[in-house]
PDB file of N, CA, C, O and CB in Angstrom:
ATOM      1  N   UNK A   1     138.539 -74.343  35.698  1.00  0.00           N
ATOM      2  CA  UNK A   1     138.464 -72.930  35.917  1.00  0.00           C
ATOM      3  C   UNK A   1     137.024 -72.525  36.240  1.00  0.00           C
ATOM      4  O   UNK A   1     136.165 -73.402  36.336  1.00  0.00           O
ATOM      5  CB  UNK A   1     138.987 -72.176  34.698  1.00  0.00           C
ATOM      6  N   UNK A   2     136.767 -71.411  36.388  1.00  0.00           N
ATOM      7  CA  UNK A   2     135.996 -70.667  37.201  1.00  0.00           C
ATOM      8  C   UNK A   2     134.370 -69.618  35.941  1.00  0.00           C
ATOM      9  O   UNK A   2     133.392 -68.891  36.114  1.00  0.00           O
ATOM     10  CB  UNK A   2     137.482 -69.475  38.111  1.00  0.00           C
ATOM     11  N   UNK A   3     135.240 -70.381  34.660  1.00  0.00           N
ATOM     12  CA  UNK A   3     134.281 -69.257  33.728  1.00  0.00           C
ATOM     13  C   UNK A   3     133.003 -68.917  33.765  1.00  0.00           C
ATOM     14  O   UNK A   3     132.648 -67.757  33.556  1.00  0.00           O
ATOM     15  CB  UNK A   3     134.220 -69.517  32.530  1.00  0.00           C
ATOM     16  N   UNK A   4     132.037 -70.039  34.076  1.00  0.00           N
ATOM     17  CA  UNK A   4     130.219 -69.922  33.869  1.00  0.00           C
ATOM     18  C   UNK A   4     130.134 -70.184  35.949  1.00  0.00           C
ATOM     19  O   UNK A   4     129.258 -70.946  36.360  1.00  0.00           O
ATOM     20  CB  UNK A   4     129.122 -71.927  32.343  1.00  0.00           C
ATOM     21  N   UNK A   5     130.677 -69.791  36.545  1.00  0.00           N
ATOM     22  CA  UNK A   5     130.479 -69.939  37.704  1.00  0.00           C
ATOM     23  C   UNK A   5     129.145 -69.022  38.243  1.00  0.00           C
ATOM     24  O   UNK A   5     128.282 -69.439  39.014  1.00  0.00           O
ATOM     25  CB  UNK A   5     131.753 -69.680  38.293  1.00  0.00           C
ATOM     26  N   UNK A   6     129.199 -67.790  37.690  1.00  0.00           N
ATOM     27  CA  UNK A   6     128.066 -66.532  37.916  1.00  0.00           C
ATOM     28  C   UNK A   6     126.449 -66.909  36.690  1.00  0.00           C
ATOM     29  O   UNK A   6     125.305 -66.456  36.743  1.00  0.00           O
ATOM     30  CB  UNK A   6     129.146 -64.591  37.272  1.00  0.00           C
ATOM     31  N   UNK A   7     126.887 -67.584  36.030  1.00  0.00           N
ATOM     32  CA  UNK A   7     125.638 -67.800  35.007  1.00  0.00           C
ATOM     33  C   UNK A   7     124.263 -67.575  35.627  1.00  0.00           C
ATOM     34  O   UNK A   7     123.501 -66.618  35.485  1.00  0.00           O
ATOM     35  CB  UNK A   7     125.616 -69.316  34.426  1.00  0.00           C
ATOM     36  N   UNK A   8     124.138 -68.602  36.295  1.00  0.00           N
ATOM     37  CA  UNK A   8     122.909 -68.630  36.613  1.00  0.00           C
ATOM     38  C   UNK A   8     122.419 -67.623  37.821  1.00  0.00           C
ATOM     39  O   UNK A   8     121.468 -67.941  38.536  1.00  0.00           O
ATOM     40  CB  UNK A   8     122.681 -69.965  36.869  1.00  0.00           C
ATOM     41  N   UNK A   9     123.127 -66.402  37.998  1.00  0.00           N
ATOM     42  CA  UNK A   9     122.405 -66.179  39.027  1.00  0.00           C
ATOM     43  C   UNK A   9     121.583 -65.161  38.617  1.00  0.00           C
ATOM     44  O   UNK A   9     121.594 -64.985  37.399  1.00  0.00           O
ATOM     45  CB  UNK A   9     123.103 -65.936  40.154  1.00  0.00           C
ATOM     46  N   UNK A  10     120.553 -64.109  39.547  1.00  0.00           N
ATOM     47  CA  UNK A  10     119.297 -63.327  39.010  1.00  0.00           C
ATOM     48  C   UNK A  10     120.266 -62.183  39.329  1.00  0.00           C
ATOM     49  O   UNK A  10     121.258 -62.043  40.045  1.00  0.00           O
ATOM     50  CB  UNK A  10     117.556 -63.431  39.810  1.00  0.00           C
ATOM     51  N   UNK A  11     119.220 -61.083  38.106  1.00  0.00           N
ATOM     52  CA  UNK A  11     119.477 -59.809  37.869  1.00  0.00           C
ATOM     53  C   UNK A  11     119.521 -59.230  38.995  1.00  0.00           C
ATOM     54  O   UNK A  11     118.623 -59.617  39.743  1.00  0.00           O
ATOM     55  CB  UNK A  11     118.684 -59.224  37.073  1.00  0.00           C
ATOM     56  N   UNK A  12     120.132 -58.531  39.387  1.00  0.00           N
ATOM     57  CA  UNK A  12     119.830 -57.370  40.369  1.00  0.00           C
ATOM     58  C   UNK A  12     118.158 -56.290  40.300  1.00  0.00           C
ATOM     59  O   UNK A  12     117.625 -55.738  39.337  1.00  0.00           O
ATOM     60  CB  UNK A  12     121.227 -56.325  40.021  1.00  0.00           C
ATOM     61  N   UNK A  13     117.799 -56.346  41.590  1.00  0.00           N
ATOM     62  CA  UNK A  13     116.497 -55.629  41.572  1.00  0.00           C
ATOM     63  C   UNK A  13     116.802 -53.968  41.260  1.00  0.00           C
ATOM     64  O   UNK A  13     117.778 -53.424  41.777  1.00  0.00           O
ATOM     65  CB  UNK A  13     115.704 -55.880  43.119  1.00  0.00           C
ATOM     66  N   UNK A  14     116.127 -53.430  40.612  1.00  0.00           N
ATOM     67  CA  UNK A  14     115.938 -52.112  39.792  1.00  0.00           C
ATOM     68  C   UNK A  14     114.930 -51.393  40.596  1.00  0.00           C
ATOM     69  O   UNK A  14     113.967 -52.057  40.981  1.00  0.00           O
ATOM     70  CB  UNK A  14     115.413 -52.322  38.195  1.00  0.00           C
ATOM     71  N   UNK A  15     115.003 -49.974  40.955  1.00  0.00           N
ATOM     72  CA  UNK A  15     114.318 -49.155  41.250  1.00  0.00           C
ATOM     73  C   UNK A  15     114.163 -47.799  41.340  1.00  0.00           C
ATOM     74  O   UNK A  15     114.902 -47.162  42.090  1.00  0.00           O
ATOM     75  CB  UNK A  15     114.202 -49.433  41.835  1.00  0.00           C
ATOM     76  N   UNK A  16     113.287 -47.240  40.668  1.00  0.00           N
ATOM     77  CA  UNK A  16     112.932 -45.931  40.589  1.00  0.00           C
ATOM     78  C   UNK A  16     114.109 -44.783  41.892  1.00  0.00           C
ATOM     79  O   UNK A  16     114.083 -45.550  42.855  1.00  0.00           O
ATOM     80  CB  UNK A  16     111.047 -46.024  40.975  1.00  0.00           C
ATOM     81  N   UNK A  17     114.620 -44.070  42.171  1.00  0.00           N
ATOM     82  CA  UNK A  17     115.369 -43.903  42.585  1.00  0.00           C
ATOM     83  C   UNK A  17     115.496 -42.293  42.651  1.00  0.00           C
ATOM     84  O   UNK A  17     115.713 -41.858  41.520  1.00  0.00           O
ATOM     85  CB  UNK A  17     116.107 -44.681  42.094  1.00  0.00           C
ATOM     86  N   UNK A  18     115.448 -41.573  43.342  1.00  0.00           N
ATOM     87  CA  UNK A  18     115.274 -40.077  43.186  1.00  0.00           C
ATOM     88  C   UNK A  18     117.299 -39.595  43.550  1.00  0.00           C
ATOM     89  O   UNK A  18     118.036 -40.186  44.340  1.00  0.00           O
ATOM     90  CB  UNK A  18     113.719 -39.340  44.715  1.00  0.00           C
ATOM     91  N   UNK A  19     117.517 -38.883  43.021  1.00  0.00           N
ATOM     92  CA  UNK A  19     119.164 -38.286  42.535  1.00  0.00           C
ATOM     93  C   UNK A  19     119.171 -36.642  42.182  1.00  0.00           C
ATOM     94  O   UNK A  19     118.416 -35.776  41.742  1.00  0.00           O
ATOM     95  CB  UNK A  19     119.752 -39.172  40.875  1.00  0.00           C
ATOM     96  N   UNK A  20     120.621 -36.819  42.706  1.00  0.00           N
ATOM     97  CA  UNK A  20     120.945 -35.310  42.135  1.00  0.00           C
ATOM     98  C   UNK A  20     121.501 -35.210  40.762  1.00  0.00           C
ATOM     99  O   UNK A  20     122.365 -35.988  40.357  1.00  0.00           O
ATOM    100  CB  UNK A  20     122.002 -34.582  43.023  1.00  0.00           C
ATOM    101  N   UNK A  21     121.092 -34.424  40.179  1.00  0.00           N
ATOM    102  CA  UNK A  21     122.195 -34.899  38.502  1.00  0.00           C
ATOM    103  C   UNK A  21     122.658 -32.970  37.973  1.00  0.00           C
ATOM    104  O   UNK A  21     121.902 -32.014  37.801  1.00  0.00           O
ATOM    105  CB  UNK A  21     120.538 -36.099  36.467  1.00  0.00           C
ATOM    106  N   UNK A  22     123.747 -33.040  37.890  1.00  0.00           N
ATOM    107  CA  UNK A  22     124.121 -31.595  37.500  1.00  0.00           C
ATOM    108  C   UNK A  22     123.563 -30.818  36.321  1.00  0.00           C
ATOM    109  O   UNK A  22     123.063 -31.345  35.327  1.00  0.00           O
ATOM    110  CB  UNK A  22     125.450 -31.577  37.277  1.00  0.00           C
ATOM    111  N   UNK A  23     123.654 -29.939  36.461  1.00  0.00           N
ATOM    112  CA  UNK A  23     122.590 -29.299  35.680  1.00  0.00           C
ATOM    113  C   UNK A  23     123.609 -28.638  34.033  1.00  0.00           C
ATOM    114  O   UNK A  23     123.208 -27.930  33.109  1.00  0.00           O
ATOM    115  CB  UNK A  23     121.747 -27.808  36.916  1.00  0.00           C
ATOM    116  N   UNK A  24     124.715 -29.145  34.233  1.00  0.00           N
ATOM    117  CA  UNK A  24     125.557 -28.925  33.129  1.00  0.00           C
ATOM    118  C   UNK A  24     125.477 -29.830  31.852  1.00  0.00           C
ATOM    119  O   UNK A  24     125.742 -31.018  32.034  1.00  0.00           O
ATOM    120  CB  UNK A  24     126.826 -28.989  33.626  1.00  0.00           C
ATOM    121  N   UNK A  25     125.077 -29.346  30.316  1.00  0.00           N
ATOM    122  CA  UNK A  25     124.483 -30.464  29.801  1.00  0.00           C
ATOM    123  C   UNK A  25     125.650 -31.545  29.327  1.00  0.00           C
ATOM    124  O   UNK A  25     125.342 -32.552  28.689  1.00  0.00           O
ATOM    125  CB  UNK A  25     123.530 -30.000  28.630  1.00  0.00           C
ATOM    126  N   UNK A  26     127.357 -31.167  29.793  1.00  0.00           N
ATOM    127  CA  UNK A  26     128.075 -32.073  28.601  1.00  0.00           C
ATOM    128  C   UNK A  26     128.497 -32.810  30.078  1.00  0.00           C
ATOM    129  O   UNK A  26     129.355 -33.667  29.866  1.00  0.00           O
ATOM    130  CB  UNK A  26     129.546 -31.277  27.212  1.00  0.00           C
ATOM    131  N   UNK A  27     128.123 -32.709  31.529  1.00  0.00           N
ATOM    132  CA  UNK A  27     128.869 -33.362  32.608  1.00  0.00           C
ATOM    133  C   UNK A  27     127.733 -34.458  32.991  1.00  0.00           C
ATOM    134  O   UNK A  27     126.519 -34.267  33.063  1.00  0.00           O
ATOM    135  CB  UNK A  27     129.364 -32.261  33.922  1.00  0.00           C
ATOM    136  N   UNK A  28     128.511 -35.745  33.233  1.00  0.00           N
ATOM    137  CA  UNK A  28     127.577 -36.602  33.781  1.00  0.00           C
ATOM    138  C   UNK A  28     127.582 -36.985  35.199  1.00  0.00           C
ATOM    139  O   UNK A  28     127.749 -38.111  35.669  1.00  0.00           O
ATOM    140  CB  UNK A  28     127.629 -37.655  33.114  1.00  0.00           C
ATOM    141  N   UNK A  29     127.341 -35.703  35.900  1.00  0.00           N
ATOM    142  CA  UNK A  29     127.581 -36.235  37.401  1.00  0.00           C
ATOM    143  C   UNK A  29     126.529 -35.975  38.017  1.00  0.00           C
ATOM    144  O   UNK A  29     126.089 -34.829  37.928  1.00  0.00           O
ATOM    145  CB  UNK A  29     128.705 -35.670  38.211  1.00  0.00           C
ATOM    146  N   UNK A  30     125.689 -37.157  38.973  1.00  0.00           N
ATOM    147  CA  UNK A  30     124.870 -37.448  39.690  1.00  0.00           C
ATOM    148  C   UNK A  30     125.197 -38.173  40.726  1.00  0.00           C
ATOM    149  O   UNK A  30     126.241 -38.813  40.849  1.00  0.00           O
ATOM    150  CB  UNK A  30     124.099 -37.852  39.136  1.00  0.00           C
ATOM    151  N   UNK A  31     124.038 -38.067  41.735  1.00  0.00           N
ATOM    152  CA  UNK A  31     124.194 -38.742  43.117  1.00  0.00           C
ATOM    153  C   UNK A  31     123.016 -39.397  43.594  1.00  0.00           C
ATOM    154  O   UNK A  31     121.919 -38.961  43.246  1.00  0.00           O
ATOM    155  CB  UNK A  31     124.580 -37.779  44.165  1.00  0.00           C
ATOM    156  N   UNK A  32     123.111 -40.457  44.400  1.00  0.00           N
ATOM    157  CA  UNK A  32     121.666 -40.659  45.415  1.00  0.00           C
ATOM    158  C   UNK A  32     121.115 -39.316  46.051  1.00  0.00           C
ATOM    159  O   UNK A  32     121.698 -38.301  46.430  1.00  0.00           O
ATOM    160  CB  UNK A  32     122.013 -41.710  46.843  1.00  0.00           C
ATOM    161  N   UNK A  33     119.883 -39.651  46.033  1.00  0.00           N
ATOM    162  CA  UNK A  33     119.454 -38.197  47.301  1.00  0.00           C
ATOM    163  C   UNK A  33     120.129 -38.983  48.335  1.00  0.00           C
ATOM    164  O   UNK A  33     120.991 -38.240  48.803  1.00  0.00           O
ATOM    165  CB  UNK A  33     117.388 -37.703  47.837  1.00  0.00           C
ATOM    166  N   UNK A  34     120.162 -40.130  48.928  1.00  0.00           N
ATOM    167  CA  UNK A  34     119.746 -41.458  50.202  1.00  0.00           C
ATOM    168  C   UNK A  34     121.511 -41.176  50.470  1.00  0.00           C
ATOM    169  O   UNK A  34     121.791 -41.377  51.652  1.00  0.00           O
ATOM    170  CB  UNK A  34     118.971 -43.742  49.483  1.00  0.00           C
ATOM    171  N   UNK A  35     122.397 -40.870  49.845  1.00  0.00           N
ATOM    172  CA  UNK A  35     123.556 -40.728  50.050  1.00  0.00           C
ATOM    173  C   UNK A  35     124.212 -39.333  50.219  1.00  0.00           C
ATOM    174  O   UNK A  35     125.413 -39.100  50.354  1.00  0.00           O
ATOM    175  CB  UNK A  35     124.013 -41.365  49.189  1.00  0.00           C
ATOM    176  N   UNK A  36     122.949 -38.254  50.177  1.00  0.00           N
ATOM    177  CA  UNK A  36     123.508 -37.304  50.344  1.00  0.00           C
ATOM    178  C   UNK A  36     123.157 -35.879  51.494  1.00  0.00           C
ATOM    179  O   UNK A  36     122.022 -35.443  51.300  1.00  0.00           O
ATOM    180  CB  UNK A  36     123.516 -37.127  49.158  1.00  0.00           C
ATOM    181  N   UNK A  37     123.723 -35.336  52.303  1.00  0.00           N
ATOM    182  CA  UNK A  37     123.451 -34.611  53.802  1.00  0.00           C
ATOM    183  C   UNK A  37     122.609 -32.886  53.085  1.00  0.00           C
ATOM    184  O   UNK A  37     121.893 -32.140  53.753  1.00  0.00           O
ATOM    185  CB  UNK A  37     125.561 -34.282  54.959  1.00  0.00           C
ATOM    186  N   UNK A  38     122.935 -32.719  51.880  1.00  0.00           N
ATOM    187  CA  UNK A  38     122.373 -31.249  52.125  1.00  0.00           C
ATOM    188  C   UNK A  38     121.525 -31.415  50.851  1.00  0.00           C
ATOM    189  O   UNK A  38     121.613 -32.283  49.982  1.00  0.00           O
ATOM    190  CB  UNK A  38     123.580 -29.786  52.173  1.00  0.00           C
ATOM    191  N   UNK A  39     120.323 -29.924  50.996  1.00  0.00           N
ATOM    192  CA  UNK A  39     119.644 -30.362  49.870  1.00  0.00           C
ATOM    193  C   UNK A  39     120.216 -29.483  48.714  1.00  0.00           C
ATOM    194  O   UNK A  39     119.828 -30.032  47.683  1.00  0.00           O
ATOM    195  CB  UNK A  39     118.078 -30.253  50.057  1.00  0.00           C
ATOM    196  N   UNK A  40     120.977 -28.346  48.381  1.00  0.00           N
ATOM    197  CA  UNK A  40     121.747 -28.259  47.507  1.00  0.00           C
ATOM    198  C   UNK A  40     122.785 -28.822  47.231  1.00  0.00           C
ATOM    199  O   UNK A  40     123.580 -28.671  48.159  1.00  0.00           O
ATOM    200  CB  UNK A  40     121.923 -27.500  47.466  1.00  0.00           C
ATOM    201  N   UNK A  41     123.317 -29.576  46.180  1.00  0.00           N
ATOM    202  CA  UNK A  41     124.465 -30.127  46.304  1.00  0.00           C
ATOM    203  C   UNK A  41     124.900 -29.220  44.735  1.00  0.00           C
ATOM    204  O   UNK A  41     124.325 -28.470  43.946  1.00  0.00           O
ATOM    205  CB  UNK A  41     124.444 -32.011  46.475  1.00  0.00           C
ATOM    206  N   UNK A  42     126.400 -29.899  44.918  1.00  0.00           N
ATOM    207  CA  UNK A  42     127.457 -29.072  44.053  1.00  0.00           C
ATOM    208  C   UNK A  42     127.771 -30.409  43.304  1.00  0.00           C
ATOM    209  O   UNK A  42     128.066 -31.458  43.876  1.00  0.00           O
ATOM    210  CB  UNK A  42     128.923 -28.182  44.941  1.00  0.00           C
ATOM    211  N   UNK A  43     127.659 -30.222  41.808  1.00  0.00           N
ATOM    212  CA  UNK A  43     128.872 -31.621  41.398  1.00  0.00           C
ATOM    213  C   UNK A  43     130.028 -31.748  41.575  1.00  0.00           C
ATOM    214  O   UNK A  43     130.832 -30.908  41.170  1.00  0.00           O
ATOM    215  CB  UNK A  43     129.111 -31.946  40.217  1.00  0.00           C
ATOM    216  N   UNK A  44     130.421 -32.960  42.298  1.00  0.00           N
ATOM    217  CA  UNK A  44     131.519 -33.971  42.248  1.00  0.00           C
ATOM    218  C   UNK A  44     132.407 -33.212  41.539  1.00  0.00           C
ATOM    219  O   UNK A  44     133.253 -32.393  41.898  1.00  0.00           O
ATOM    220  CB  UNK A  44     131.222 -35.383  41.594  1.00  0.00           C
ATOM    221  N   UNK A  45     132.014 -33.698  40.284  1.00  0.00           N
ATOM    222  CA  UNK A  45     132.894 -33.731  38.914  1.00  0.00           C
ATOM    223  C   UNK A  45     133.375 -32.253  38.506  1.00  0.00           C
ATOM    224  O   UNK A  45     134.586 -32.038  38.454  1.00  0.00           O
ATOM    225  CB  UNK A  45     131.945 -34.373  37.589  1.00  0.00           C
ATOM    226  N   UNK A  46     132.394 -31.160  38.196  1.00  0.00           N
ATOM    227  CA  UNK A  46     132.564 -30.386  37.793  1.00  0.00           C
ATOM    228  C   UNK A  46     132.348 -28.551  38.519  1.00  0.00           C
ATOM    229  O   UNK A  46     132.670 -27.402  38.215  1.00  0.00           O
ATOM    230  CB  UNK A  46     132.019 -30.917  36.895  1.00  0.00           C
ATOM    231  N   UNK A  47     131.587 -29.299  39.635  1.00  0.00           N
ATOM    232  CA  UNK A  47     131.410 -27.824  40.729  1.00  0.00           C
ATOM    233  C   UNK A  47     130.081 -26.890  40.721  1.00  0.00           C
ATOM    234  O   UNK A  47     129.684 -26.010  41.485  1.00  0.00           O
ATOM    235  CB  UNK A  47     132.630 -26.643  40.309  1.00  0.00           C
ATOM    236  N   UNK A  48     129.564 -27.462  39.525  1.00  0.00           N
ATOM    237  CA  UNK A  48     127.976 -26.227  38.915  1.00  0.00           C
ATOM    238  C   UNK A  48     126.846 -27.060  39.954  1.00  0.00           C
ATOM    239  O   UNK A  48     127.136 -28.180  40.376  1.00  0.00           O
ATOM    240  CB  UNK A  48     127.233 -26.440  36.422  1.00  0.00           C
ATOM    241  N   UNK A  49     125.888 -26.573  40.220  1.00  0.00           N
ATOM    242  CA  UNK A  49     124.679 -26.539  40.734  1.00  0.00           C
ATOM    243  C   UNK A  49     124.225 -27.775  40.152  1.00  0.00           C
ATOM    244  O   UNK A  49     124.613 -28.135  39.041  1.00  0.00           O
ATOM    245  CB  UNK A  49     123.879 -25.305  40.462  1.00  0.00           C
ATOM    246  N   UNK A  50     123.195 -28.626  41.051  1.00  0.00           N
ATOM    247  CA  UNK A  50     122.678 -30.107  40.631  1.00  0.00           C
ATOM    248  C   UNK A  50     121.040 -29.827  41.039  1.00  0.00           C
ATOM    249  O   UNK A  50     120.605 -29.096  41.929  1.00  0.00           O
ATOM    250  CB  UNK A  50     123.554 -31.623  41.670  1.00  0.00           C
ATOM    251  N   UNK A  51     120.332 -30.629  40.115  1.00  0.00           N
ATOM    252  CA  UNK A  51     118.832 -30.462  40.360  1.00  0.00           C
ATOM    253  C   UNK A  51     118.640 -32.069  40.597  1.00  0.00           C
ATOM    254  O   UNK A  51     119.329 -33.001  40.182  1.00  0.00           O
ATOM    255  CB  UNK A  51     117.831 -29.678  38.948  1.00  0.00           C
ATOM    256  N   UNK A  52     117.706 -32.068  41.243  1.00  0.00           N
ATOM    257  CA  UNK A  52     116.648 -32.939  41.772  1.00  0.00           C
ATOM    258  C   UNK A  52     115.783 -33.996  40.254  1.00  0.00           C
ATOM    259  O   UNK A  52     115.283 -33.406  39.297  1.00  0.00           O
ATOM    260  CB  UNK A  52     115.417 -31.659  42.680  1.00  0.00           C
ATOM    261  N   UNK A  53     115.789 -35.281  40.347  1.00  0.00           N
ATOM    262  CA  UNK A  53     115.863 -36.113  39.597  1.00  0.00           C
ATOM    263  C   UNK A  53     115.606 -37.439  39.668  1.00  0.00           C
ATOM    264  O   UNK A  53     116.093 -38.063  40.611  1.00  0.00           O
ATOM    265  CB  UNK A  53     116.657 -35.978  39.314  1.00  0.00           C
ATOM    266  N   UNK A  54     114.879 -38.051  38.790  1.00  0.00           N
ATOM    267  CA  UNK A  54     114.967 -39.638  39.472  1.00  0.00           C
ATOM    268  C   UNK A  54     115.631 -40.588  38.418  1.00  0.00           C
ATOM    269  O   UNK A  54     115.587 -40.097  37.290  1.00  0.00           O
ATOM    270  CB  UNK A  54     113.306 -40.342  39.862  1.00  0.00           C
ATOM    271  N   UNK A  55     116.159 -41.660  38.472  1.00  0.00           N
ATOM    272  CA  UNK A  55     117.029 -42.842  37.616  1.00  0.00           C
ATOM    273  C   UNK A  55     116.422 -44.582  37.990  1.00  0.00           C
ATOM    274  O   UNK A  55     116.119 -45.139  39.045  1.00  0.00           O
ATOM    275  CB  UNK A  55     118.976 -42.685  38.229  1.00  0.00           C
ATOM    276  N   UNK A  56     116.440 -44.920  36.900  1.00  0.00           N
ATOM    277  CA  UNK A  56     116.269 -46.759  37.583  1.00  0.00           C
ATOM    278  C   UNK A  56     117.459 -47.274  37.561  1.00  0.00           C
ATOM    279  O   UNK A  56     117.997 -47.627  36.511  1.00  0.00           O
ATOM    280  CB  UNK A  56     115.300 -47.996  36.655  1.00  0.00           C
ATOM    281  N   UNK A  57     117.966 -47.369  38.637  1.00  0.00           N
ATOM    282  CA  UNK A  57     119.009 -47.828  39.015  1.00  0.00           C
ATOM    283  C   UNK A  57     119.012 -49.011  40.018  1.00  0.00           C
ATOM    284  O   UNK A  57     118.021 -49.171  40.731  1.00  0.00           O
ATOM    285  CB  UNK A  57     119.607 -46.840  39.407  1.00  0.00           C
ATOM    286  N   UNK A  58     120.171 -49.925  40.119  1.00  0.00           N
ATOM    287  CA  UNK A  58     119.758 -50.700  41.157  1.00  0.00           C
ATOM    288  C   UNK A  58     119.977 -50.541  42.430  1.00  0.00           C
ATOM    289  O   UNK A  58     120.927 -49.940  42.932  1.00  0.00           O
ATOM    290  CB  UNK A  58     120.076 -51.665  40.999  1.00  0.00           C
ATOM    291  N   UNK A  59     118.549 -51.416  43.317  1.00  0.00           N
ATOM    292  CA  UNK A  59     118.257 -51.168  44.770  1.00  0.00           C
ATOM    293  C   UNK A  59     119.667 -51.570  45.849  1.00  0.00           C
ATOM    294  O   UNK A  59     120.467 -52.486  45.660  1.00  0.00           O
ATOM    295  CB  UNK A  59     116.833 -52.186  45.147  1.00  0.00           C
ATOM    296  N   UNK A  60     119.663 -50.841  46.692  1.00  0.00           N
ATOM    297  CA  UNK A  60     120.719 -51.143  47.573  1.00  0.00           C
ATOM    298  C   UNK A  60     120.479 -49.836  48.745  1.00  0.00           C
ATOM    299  O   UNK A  60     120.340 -48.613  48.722  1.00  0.00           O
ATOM    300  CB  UNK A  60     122.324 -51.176  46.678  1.00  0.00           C
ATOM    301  N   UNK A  61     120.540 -51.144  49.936  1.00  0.00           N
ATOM    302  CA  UNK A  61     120.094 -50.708  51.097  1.00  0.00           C
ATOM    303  C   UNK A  61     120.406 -48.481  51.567  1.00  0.00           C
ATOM    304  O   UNK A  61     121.433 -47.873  51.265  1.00  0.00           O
ATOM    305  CB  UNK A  61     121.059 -51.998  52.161  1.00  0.00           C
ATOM    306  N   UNK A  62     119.236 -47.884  52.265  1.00  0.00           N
ATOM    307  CA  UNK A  62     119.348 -46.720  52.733  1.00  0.00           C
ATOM    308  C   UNK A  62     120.507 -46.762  53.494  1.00  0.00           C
ATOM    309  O   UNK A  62     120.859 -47.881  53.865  1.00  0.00           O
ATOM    310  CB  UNK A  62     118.257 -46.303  53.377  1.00  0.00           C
ATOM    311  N   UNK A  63     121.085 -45.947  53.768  1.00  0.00           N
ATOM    312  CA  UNK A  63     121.923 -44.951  54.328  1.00  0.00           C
ATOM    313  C   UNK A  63     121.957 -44.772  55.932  1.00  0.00           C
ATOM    314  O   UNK A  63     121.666 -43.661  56.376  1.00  0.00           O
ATOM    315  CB  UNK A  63     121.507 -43.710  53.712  1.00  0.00           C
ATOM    316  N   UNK A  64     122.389 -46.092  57.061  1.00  0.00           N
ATOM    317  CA  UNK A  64     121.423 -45.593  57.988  1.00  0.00           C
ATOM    318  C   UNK A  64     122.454 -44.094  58.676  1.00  0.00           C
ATOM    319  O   UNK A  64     121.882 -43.445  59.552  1.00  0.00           O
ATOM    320  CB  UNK A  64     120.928 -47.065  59.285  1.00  0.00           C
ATOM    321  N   UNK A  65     123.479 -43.760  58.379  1.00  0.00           N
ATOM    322  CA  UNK A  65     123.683 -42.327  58.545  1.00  0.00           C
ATOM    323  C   UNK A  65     123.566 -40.784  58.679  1.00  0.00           C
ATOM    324  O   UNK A  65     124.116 -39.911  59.350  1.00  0.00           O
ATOM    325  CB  UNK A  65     123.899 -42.319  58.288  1.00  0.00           C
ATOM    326  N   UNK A  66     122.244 -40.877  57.383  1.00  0.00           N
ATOM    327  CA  UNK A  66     121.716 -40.020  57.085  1.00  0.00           C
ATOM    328  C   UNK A  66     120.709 -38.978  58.121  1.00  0.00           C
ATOM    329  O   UNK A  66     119.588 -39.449  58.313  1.00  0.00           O
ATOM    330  CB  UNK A  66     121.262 -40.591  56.175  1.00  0.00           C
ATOM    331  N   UNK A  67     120.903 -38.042  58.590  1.00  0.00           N
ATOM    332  CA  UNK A  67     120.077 -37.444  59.233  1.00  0.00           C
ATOM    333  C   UNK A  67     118.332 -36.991  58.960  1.00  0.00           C
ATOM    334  O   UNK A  67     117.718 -36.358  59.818  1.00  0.00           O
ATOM    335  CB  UNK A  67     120.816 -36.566  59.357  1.00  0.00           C
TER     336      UNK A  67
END
């Protein structure tokens, strides 16, 4: 079987990361800025107003969509 097949491989790279995160204190909904078209955004989850924010999260390629 297949169990220790992933063992050895490396962590994923981590990086500082700027996000939207809602400004509601019991909702946990956030976004990439790099994933997102307007600069107000609305939460996902819950609909209230999101502020500007950063997270270490892991790296994964820009958005080439993005305007």
């Amino acid at each position: 079987m297949y169990y220790y097949g992933k063992r050895n491989q490396e962590p994923l790279a981590q990086e500082q990361t700027e996000v939207w995160e809602c400004t509601v204190e019991d909702c946990k909904g956030w976004m990439r800025k790099d994933f997102s078209y307007d600069n107000h955004q609305k939460c996902p989850l819950c609909g209230n107003y999101m502020k500007a924010g950063e997270r270490l999260i892991n790296e994964i390629p820009l958005n080439p969509h993005r305007r």
